[in-house]
PARO-765114 format. One record per residue (C-alpha): x negated, y, z negated. Coordinates in steps of 0.001 Angstrom, whole numbers, plus 524288, in hexadecimal, padded with zeros to 5 digits. Example, Ala and Ser with C-alpha at 12.3 -4.5 7.8 and 13.67 -1.06 7.14 Angstrom:
BEGIN
7CFF47EE6C7E188;7CA9A7FBDC7E41C;
//
This chain:
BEGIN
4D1A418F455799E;4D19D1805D574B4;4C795174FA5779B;4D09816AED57C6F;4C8301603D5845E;4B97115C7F58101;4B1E61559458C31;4BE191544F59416;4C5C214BB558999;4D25E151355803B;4CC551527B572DD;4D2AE14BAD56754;4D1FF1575455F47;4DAA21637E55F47;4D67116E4656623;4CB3E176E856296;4C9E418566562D0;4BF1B18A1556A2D;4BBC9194D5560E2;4B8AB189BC55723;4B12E17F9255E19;4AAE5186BC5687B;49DDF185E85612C;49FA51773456131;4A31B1761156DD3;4978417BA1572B4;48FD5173B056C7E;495E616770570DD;4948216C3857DD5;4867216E8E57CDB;48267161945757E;48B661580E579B6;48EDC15D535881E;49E9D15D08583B6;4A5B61645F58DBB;4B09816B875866D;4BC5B1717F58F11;4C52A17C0F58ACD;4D3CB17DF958D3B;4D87518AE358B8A;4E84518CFF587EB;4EFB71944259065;4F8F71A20958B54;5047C19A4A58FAA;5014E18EB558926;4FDB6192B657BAE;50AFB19B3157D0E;5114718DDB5804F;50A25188C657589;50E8B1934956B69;51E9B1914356F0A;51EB01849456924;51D24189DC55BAE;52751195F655D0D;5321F195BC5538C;53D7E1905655951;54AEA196DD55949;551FE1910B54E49;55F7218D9654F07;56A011984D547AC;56DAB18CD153F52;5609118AB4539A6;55F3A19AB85389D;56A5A19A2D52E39;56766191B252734;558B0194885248E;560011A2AB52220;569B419D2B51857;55F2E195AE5115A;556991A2CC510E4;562CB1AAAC50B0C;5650B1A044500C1;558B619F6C4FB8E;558921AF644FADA;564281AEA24F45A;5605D1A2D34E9C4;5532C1ABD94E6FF;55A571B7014E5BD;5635D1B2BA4DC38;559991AACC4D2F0;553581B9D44D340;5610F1BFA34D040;564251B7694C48D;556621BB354BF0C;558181C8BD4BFEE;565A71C9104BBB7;560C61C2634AEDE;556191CB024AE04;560AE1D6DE4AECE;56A701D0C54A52E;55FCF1CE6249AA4;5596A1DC0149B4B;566631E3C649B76;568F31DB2248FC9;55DAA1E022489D4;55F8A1ED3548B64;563A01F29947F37;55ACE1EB78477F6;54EE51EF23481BE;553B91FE6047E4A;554031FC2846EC4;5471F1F42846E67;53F3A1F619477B0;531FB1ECB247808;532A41EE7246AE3;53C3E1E18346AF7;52F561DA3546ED4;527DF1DC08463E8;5326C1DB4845822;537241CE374536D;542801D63A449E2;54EB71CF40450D5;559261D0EF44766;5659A1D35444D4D;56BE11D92043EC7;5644C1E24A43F38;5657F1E46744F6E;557471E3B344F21;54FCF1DC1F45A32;541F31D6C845EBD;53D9C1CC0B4661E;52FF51C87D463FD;532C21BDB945AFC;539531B78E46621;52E221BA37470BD;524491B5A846912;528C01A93846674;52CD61A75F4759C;51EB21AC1D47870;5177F1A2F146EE9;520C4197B74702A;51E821987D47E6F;510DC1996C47F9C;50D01190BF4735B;5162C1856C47BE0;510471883948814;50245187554828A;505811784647C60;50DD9175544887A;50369177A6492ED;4F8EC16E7F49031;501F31659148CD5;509A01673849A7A;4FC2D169974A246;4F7E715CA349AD4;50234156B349ECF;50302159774AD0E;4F48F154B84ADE8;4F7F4147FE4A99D;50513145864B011;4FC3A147604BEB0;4F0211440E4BDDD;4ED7B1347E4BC44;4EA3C133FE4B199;4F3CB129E74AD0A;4FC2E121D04B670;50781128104BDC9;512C6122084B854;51053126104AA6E;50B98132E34AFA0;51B35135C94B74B;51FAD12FFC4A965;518DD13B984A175;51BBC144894AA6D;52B56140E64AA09;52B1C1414549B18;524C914FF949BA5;52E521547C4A594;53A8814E2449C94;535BC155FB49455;53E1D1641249CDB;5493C15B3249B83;54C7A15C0348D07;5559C1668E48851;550A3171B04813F;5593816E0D4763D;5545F1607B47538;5473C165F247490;54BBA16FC846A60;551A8164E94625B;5464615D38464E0;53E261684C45E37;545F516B0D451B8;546A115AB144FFF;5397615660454A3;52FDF15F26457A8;5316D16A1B44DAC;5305A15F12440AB;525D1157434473C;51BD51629B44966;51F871690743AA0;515311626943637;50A081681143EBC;5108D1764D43E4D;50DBF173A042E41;5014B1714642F50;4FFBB17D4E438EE;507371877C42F1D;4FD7817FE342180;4F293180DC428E2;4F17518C414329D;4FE501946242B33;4F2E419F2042AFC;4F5801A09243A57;5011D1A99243CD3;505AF19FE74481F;5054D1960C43B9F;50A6419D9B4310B;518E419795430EB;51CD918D5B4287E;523C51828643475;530F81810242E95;5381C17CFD43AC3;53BAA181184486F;5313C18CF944C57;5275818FF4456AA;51F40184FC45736;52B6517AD945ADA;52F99183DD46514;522F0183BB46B63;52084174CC46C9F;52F341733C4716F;52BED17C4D47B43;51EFA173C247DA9;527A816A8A481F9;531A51709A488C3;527C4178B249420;51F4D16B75492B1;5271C1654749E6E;524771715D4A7D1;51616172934A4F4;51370164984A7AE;51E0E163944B3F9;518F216F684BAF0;507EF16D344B720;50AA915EAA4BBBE;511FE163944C8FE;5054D16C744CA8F;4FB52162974C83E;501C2159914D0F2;500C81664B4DD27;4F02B1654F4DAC8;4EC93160414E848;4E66B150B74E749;4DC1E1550A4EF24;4D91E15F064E3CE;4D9451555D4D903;4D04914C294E3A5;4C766155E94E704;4C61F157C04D831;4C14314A784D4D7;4B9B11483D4E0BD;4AFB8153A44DB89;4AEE714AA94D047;4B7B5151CD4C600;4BD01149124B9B7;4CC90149254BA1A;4CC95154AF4AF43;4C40515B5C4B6A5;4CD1F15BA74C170;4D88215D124BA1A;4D263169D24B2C7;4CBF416F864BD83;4D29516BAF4C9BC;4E0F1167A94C84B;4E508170C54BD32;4E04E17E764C3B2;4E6A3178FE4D057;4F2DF1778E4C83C;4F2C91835A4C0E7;4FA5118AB54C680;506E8181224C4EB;504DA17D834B71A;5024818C474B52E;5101A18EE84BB4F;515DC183544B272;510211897E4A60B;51613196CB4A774;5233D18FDE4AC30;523E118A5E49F17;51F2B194CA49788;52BD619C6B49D59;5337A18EE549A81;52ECB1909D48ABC;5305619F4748932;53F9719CAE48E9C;5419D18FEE4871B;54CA5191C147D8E;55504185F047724;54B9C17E8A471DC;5430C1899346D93;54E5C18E7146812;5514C1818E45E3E;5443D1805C458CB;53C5C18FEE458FB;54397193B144D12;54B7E19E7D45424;544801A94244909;544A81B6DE44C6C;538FB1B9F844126;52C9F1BBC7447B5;520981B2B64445B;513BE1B06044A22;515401A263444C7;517AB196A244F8B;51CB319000442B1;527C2198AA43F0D;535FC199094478D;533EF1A371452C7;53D721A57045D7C;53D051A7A546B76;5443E1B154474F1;54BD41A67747C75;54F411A17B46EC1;553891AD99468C7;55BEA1AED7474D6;562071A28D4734B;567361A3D9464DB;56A9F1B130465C4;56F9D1B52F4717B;57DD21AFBC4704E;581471B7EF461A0;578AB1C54946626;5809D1D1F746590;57D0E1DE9546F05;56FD81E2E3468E6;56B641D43D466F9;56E441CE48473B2;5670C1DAD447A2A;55B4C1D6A747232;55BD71C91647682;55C271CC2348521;551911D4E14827C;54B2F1C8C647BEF;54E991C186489E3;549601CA36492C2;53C5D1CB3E48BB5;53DD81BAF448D97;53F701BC3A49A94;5350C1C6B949C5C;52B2A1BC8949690;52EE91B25B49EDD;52CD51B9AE4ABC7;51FED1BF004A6E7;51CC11AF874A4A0;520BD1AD2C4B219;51ACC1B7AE4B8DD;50EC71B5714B105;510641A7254B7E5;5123E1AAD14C4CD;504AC1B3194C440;4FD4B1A8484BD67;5007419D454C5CB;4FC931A5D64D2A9;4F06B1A95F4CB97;4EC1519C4E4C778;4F0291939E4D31C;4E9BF18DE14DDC4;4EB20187FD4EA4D;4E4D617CDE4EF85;
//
């Protein structure tokens, strides 16, 4: 039942259900003397009504080809999932043997001598653990930092799109430029300051290693810069999603522009730059050439980010082309505890960026 005329003229405005303005009605009628008339739809008209927005018969063309397109995509999916378990397969049944000699004691030994046949990898995970997280803890602020600035107006645009194309140049450089880069540059000009760390704070395990060279440190600020471009790419695509209305509403309560930034655009943005964080925490724990030219490649174990360390993508990459049977085994063992890590980093993803975001 609609209201469709109101004292005997068409009304401008769409039709009303009765159930909702019958109240109002009422009292028009009784203050104003507004005669209000009622049409009432017929069975065969609304059925009329309804047969305009069936489904229409497609063609058999158009059948196949939506059918086609469905089967392809199946078929892409399934074989991105195909290659991942096949790898999967190939590195445990690689790492078998040494999975049967070991056991999770090959965690918690750094021994890896391969004289004496004699293997461990926690050397290696520790320093893909701490050269990971120790990057990702510089590289955050500094990408976060960076996103802020590169989209809010705070400076004008065109030097803001020329920051933000220097940052993203930075993906573009080869790992062994970098790595070059680090052994040339980067590893002489902060020997100074890891001097002063080891004279004056030596007393501190972390510090206890005279710098002589590549080591630890070095491969964590070349890693800085290498996951640098994804923090900042993906936290300034996620700022740039915040809703204007959002920021709007935020300074129309009478919030400063840090204000809104801290308390407003960044938890509306979380959940991207969380998603960008843990991308290039898995991005670090895989890197492997130019970690490789400037950690040290050192199998002794040392709590010091001073001394040459090693990582598991590194050790892979200088030894897997001379290993013999009992070797190789221990190095695909070494790989599939890599790989392990990695999914646990994305799975622990996935969970945090459902948990923190939000939807506006």
């Amino acid at each position: 039942m609609w209201c469709s005329q109101v004292n005997g003229r068409n009304s401008n405005h769409q039709p009303t259900p009765i159930g909702i303005s019958a109240h109002l009605l009422l009292v028009l009628r009784k203050r104003a003397g507004v005669r209000v008339r009622f049409r009432y739809l017929s069975a065969s008209r609304v059925t009329k009504n309804k047969a305009r927005y069936l489904l229409r018969s497609r063609p058999p063309s158009e059948k196949l080809v939506d059918g086609s397109f469905k089967n392809l995509v199946v078929v892409m999916a399934s074989m991105v999932a195909l290659v991942l378990i096949s790898i999967l397969v190939v590195v445990f049944w690689g790492s078998l043997e040494s999975m049967g000699r070991y056991g999770l004691e090959f965690l918690v030994t750094s021994n890896w001598n391969p004289v004496d046949d004699e293997y461990g990898a926690f050397t290696a995970i520790y320093g893909t653990l701490v050269t990971s997280l120790l990057a990702l803890v510089i590289a955050v602020p500094l990408g976060v930092g960076t996103a802020i600035f590169i989209t809010e107006n705070i400076i004008p645009k065109k030097i803001r799109d020329v920051i933000g194309l220097m940052v993203e140049l930075l993906a573009a450089i080869p790992s062994v430029v970098l790595g070059l880069w680090a052994i040339f540059i980067l590893e002489p000009f902060i020997r100074p300051f890891l001097m002063f760390l080891y004279d004056d704070f030596g007393w501190i395990p972390f510090f206890s290693t005279e710098p002589l060279g590549p080591g630890i440190a070095p491969a964590i600020l070349i890693l800085v810069v290498m996951i640098l471009p994804i923090i900042t790419a993906i936290s300034r695509d996620s700022l740039n999603q915040v809703p204007m209305k959002l920021r709007q509403a935020a300074y129309g309560v009478g919030t400063t522009r840090w204000g809104a930034i801290l308390n407003v655009i960044l938890p509306a943005a979380i959940s991207g730059i969380v998603g960008g964080v843990m991308l290039a925490l898995g991005r670090a724990m895989g890197e492997t050439m130019a970690v490789t030219m400037i950690i040290g490649n050192s199998n002794v174990f040392s709590w010091s980010l001073l001394a040459p360390g090693n990582t598991i993508s590194a050790m892979l990459a200088n030894q897997f082309g001379e290993a013999d049977v009992g070797q190789l085994s221990s190095l695909m063992y070494a790989a599939f505890v890599l790989m392990v890590l990695t999914l646990l980093v994305n799975i622990f993803a996935q969970w945090l960026v459902k948990r923190l975001s939000l939807k506006y």
